[in-house]
NUPA-728851 format. One record per atom (N, C-alpha, C, O): atom name; residue number from 1; x, y, z. Coordinates in steps of 0.001 Angstrom, whole numbers. Each point is the difference from the previous one (the first is absolute). Example, Ala and Ser with C-alpha at 12.3 -4.5 7.8 and 13.67 -1.06 7.14 Angstrom:
REM residues 2
<atom=N, n=1, east=13190, north=-5690, up=7800>
<atom=CA, n=1, east=-890, north=1190, up=0>
<atom=C, n=1, east=900, north=1200, up=0>
<atom=O, n=1, east=1036, north=-19, up=665>
<atom=N, n=2, east=-1386, north=1069, up=-1385>
<atom=CA, n=2, east=820, north=1190, up=60>
<atom=C, n=2, east=-770, north=1090, up=730>
<atom=O, n=2, east=509, north=1108, up=169>
REM end
This chain:
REM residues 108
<atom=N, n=1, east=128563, north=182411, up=24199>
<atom=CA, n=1, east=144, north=-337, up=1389>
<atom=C, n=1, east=1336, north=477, up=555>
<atom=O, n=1, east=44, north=600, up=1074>
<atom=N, n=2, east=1018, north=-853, up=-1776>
<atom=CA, n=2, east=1251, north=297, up=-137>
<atom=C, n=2, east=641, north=2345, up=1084>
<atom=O, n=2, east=805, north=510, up=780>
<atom=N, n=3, east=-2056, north=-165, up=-1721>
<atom=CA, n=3, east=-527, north=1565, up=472>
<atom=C, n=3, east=-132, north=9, up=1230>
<atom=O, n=3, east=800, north=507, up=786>
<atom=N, n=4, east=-2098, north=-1219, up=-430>
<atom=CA, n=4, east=-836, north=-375, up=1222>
<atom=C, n=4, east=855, north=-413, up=1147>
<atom=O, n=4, east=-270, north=572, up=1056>
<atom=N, n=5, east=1419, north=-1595, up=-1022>
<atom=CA, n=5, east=787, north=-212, up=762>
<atom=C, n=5, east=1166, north=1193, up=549>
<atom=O, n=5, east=460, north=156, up=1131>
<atom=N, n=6, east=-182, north=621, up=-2435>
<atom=CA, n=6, east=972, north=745, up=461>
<atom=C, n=6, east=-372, north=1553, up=322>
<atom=O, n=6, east=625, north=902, up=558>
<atom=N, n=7, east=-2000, north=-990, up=-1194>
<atom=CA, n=7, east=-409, north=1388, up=906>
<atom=C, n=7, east=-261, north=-254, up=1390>
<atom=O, n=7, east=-313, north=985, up=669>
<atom=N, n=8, east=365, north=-1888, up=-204>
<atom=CA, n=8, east=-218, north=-346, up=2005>
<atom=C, n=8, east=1620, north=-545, up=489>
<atom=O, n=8, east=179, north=-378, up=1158>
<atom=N, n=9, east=540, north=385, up=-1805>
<atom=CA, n=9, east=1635, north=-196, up=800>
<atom=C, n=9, east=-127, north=1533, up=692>
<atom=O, n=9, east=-335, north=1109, up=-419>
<atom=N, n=10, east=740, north=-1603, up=1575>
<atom=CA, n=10, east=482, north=1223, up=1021>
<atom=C, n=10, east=-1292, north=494, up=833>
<atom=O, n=10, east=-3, north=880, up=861>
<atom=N, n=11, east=-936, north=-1535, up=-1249>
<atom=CA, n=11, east=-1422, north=383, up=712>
<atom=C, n=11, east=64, north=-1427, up=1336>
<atom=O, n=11, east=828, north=-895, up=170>
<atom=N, n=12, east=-1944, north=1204, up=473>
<atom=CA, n=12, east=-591, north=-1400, up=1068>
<atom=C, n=12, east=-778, north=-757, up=-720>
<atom=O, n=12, east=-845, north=415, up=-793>
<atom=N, n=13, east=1185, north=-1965, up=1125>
<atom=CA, n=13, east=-750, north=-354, up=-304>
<atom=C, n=13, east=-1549, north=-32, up=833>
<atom=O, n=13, east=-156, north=144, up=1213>
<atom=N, n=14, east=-548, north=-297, up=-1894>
<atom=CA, n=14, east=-1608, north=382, up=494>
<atom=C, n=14, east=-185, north=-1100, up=1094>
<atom=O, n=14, east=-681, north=367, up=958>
<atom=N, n=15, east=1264, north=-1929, up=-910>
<atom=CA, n=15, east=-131, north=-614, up=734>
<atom=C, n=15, east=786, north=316, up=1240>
<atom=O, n=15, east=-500, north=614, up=942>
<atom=N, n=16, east=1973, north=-1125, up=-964>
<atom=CA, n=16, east=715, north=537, up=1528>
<atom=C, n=16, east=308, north=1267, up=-11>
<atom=O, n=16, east=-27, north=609, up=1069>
<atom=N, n=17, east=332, north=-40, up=-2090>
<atom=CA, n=17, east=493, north=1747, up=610>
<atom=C, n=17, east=1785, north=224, up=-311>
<atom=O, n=17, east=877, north=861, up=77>
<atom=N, n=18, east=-1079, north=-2225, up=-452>
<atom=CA, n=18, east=1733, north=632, up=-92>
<atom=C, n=18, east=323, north=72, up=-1686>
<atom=O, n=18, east=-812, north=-416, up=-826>
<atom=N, n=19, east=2220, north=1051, up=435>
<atom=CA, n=19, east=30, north=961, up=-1004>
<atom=C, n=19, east=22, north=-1678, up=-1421>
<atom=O, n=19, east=209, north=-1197, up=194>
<atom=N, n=20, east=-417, north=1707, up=-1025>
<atom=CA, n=20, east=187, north=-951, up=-1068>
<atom=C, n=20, east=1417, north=283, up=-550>
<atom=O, n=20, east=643, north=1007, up=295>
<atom=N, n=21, east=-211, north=-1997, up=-1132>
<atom=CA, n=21, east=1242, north=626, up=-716>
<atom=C, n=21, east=-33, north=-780, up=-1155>
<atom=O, n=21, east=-942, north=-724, up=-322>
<atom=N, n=22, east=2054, north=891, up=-342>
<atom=CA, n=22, east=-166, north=-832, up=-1716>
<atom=C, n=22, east=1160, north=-1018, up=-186>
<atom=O, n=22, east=317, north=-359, up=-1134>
<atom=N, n=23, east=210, north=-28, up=2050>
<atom=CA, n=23, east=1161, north=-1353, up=-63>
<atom=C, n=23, east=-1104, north=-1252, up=929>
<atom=O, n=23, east=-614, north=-213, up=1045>
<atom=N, n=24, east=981, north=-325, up=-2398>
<atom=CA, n=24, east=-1349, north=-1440, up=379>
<atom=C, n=24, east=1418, north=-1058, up=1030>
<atom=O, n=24, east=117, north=-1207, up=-211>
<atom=N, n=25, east=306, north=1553, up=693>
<atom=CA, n=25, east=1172, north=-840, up=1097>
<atom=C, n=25, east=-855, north=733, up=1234>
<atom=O, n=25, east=85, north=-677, up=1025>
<atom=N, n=26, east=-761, north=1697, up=-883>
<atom=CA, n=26, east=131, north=627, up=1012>
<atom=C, n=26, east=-2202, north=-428, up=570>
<atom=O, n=26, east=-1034, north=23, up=-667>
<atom=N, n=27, east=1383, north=-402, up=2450>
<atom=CA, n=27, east=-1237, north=-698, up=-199>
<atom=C, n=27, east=-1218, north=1181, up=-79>
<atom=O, n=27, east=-1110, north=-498, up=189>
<atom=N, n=28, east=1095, north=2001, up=-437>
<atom=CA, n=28, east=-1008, north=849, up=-369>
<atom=C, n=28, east=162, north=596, up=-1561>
<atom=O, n=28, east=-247, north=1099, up=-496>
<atom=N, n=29, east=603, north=-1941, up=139>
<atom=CA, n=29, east=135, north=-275, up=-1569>
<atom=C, n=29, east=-1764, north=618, up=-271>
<atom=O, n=29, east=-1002, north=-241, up=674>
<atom=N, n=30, east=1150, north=1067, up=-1876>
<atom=CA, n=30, east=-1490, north=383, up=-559>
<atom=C, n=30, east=-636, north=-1133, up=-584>
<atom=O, n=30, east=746, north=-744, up=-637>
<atom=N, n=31, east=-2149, north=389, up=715>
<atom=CA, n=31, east=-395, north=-792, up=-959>
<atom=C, n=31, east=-990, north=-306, up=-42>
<atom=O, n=31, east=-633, north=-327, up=1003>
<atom=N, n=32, east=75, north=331, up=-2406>
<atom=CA, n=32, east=-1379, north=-49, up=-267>
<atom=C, n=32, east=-1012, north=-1022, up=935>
<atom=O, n=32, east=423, north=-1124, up=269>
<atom=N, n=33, east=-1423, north=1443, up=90>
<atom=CA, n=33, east=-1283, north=-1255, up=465>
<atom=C, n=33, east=-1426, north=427, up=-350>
<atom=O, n=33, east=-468, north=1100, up=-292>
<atom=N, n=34, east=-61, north=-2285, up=408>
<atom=CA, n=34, east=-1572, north=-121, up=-392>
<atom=C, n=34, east=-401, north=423, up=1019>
<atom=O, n=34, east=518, north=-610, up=935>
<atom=N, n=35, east=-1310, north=1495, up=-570>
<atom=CA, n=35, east=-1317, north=715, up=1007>
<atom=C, n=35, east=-142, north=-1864, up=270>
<atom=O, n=35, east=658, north=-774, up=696>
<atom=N, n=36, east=-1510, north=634, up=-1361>
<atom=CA, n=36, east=-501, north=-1244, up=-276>
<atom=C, n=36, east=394, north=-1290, up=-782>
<atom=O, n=36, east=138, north=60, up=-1222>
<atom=N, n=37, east=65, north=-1361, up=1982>
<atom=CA, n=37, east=746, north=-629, up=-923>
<atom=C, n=37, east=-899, north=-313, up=-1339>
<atom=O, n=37, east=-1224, north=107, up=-79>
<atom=N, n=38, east=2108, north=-508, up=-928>
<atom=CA, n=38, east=-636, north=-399, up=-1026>
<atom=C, n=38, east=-1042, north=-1195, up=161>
<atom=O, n=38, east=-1198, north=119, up=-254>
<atom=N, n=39, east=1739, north=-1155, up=657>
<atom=CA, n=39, east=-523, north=-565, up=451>
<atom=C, n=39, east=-1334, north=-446, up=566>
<atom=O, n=39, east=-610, north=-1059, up=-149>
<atom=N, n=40, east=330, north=2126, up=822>
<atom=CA, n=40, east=-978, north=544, up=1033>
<atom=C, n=40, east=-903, north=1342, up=-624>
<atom=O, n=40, east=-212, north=1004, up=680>
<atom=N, n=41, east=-291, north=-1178, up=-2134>
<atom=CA, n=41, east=118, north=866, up=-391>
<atom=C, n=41, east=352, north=1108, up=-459>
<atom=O, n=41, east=-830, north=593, up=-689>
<atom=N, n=42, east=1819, north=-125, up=860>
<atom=CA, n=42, east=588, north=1407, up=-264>
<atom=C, n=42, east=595, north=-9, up=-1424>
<atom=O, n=42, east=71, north=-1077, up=-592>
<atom=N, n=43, east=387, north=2286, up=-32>
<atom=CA, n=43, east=313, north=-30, up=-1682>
<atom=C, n=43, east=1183, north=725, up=603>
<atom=O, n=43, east=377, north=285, up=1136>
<atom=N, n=44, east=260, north=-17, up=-2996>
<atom=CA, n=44, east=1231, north=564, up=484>
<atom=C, n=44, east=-236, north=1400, up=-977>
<atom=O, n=44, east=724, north=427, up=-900>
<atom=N, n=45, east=-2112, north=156, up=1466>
<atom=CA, n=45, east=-217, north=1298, up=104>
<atom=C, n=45, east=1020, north=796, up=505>
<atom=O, n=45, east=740, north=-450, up=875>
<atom=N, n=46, east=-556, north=1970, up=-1466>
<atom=CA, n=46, east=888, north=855, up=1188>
<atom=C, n=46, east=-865, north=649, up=887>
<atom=O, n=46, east=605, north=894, up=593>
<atom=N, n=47, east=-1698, north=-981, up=-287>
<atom=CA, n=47, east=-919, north=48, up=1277>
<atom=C, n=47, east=245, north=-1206, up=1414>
<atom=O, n=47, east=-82, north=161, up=1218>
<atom=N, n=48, east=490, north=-1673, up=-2278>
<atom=CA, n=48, east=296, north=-685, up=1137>
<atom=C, n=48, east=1551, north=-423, up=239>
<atom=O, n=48, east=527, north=-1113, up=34>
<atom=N, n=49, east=2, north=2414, up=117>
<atom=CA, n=49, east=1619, north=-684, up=-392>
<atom=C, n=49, east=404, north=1096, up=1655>
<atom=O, n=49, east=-684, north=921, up=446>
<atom=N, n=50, east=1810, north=-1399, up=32>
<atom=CA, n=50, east=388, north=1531, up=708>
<atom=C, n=50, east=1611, north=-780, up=223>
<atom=O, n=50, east=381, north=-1135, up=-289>
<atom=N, n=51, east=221, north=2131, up=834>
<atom=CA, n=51, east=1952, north=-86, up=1>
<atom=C, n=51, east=-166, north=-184, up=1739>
<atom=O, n=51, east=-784, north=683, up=660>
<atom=N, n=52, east=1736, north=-1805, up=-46>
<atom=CA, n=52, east=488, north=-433, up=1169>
<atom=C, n=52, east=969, north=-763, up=-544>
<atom=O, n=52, east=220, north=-557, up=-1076>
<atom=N, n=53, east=642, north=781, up=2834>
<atom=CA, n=53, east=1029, north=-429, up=39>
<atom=C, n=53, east=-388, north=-1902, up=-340>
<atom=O, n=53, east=-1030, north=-612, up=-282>
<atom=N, n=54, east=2629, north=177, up=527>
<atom=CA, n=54, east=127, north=-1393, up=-588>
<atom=C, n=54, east=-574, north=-926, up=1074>
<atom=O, n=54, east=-515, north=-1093, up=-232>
<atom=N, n=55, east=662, north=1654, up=1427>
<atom=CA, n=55, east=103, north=-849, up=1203>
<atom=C, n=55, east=-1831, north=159, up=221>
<atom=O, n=55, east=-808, north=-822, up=432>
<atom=N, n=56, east=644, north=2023, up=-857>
<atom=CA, n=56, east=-1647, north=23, up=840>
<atom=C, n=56, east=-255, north=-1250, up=-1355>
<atom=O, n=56, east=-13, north=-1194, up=298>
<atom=N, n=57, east=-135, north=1550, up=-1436>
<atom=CA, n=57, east=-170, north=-710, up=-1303>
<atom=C, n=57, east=-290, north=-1311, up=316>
<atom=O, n=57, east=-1114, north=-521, up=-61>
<atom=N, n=58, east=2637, north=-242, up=563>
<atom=CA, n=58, east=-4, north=-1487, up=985>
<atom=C, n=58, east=-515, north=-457, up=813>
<atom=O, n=58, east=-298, north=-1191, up=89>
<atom=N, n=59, east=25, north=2273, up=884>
<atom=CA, n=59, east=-1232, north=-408, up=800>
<atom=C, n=59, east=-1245, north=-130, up=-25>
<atom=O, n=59, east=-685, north=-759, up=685>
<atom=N, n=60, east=217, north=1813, up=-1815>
<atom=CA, n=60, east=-1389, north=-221, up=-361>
<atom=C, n=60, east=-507, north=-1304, up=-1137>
<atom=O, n=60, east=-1104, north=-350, up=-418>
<atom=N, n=61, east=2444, north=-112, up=192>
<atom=CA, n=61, east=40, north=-1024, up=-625>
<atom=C, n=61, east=-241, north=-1332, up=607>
<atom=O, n=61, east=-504, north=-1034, up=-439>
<atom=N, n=62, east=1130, north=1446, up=1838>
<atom=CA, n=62, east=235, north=-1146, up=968>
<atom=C, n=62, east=-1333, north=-454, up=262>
<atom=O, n=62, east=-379, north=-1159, up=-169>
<atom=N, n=63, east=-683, north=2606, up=807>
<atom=CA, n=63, east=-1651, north=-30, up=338>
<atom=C, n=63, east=-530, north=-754, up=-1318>
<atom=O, n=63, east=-615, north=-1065, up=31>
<atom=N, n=64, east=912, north=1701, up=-1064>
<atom=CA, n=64, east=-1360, north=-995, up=-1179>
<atom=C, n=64, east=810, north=-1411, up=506>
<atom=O, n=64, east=-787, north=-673, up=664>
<atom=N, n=65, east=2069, north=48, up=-772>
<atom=CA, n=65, east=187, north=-1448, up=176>
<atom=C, n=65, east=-437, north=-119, up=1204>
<atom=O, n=65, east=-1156, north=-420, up=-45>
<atom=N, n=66, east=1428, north=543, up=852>
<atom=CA, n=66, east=-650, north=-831, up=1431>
<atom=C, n=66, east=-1483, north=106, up=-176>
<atom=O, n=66, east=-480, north=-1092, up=306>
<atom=N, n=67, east=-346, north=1841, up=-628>
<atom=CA, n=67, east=-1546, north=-6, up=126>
<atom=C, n=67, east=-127, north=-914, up=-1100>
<atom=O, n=67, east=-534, north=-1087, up=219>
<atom=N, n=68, east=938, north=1363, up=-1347>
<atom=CA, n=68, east=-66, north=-1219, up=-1536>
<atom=C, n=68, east=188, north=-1201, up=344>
<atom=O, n=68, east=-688, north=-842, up=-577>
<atom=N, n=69, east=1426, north=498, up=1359>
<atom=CA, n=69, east=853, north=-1510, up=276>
<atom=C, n=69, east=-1164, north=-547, up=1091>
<atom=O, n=69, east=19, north=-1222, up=146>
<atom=N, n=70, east=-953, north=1894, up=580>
<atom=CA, n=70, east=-952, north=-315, up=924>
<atom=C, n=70, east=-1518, north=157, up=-637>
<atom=O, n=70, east=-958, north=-76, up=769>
<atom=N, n=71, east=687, north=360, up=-2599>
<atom=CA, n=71, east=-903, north=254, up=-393>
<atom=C, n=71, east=-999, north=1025, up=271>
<atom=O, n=71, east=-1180, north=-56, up=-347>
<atom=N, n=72, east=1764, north=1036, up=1019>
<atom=CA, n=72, east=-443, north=1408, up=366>
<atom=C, n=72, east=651, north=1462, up=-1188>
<atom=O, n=72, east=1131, north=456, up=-167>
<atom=N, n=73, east=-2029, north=-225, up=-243>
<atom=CA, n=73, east=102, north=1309, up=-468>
<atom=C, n=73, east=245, north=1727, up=787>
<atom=O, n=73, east=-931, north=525, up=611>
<atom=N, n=74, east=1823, north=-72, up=-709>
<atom=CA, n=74, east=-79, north=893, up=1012>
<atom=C, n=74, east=-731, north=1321, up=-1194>
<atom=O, n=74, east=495, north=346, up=-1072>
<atom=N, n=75, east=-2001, north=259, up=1818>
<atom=CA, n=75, east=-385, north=549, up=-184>
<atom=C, n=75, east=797, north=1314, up=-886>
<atom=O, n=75, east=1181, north=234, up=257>
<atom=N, n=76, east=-1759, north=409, up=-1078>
<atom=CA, n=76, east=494, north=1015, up=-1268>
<atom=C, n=76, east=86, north=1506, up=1168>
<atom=O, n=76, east=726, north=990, up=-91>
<atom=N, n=77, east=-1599, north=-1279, up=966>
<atom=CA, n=77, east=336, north=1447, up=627>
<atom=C, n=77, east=919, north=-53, up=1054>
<atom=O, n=77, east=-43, north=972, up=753>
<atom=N, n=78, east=1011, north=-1999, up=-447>
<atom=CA, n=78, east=1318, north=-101, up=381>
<atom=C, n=78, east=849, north=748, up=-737>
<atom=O, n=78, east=505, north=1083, up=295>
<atom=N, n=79, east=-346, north=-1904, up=-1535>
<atom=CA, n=79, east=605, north=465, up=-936>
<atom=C, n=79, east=434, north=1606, up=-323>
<atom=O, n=79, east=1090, north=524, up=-228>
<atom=N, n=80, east=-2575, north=44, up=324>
<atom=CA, n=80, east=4, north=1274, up=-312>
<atom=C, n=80, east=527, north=630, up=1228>
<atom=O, n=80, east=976, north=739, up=-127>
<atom=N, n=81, east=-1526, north=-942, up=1388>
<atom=CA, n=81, east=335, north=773, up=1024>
<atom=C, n=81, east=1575, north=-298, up=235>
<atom=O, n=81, east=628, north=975, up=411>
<atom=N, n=82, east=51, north=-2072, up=-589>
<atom=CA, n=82, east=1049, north=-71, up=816>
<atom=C, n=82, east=911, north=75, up=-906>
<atom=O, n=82, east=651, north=-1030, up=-175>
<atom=N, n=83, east=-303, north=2280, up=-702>
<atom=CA, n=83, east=740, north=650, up=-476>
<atom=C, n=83, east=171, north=1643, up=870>
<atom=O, n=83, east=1089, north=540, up=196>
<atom=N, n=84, east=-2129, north=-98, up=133>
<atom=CA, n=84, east=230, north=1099, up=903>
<atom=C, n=84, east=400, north=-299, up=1127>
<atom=O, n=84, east=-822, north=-644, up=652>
<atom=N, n=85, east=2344, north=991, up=139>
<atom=CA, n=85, east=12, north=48, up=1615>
<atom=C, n=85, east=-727, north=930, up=419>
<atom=O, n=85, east=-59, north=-109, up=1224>
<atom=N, n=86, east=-857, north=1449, up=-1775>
<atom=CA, n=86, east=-4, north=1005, up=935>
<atom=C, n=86, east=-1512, north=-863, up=368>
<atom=O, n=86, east=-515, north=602, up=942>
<atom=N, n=87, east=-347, north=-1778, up=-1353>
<atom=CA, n=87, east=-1273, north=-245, up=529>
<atom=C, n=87, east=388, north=-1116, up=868>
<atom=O, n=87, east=-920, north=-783, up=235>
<atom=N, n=88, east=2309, north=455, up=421>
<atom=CA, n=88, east=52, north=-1206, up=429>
<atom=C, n=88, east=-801, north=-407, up=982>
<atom=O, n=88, east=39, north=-1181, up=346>
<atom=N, n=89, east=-1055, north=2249, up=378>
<atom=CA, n=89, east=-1272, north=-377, up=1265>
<atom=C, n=89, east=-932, north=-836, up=-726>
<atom=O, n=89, east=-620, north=-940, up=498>
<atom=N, n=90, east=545, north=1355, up=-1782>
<atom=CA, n=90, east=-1281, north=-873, up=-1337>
<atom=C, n=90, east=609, north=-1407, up=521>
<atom=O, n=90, east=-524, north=-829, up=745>
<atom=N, n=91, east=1804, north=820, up=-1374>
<atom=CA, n=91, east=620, north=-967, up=-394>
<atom=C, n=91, east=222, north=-995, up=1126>
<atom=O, n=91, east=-60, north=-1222, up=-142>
<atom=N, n=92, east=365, north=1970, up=1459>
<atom=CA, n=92, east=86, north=-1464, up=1258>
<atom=C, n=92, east=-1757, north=-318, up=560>
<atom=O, n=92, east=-353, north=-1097, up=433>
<atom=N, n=93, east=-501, north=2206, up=-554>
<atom=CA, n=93, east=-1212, north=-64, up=193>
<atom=C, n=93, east=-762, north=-1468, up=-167>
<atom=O, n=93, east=-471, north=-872, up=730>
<atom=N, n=94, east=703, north=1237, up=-2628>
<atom=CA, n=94, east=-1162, north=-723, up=-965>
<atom=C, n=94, east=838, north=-1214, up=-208>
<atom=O, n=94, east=-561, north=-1076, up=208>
<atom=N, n=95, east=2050, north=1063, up=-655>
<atom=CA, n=95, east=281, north=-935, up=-908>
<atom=C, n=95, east=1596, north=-654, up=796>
<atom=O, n=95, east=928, north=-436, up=-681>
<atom=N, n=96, east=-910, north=485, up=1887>
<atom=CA, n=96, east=1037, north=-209, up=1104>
<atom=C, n=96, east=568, north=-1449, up=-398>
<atom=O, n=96, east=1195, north=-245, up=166>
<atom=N, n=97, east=-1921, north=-542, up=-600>
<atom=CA, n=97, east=528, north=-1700, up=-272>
<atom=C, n=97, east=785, north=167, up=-1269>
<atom=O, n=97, east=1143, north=-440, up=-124>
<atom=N, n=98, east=-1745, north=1041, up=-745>
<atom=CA, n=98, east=775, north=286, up=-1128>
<atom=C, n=98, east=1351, north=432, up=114>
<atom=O, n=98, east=972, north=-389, up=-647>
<atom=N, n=99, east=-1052, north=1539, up=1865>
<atom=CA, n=99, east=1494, north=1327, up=-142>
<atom=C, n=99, east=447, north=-630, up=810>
<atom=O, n=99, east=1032, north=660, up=-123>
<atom=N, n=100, east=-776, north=-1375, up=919>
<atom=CA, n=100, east=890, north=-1099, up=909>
<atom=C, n=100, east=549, north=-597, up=-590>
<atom=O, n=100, east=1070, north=-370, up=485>
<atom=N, n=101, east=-1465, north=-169, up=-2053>
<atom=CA, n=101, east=1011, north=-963, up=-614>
<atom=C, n=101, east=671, north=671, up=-637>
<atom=O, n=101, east=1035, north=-631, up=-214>
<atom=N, n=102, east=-984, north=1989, up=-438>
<atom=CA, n=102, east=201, north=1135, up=-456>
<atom=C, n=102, east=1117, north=15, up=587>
<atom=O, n=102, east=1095, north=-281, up=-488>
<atom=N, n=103, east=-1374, north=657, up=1707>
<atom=CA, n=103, east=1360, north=717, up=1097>
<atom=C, n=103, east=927, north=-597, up=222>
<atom=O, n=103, east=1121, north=497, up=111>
<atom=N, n=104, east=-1493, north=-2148, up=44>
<atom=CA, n=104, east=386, north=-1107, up=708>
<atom=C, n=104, east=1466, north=-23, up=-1694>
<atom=O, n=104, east=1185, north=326, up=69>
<atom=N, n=105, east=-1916, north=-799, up=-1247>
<atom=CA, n=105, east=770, north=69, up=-731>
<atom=C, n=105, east=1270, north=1488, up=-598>
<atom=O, n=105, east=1043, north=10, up=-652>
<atom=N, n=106, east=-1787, north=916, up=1241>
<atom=CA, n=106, east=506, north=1333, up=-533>
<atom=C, n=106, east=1303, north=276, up=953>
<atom=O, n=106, east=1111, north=117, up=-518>
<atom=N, n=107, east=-1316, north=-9, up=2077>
<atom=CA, n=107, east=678, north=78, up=763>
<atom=C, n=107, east=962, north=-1181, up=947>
<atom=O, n=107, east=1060, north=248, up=576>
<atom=N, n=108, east=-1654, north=-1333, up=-613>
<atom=CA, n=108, east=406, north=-1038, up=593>
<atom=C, n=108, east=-665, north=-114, up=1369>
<atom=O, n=108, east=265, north=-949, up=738>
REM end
């Protein structure tokens, strides 16, 4: 995993777009996440693994707790889609309740 993280320093992350880096002080810190939480199904396949920053990381963390804490599951094809910004029309389209808490936590 260790590889995986540091071959994407200096790239975007797939969620906001901005650059990753490798000092975990810094909030686009690289770092591993589940496509899918474990939880919620997902393994810790390298099919379901991908590199984002720390902050998107936190926020998508934020979405499984707020939907978890209300006994809602947020659907697996969130998950998948809202790692790409370039589909974000998918993403406010289909799954807009979801990426609001996303944003809400990501950006303030």
């Amino acid at each position: 995993m260790t590889l995986l993280i540091q071959s994407r320093i200096g790239f975007p992350c797939p969620c906001c777009g901005e650059i990753m880096v490798g000092d975990p002080d810094h909030p686009q810190y690289a770092t591993i996440e589940h496509i899918i939480p474990l939880d919620h199904g997902g393994t810790n396949n390298p099919d379901n693994l991908d590199v984002i920053c720390y902050s998107c990381n936190t926020a998508r963390n934020s979405v499984k707790q707020y939907f978890d804490n209300r006994g809602h599951r947020v659907p697996k094809e969130y998950w998948q889609i809202s790692l790409s910004k370039s589909i974000q029309h998918f993403i406010d389209a289909f799954y807009g309740e979801y990426h609001t808490i996303f944003l809400k936590a990501r950006f303030g």
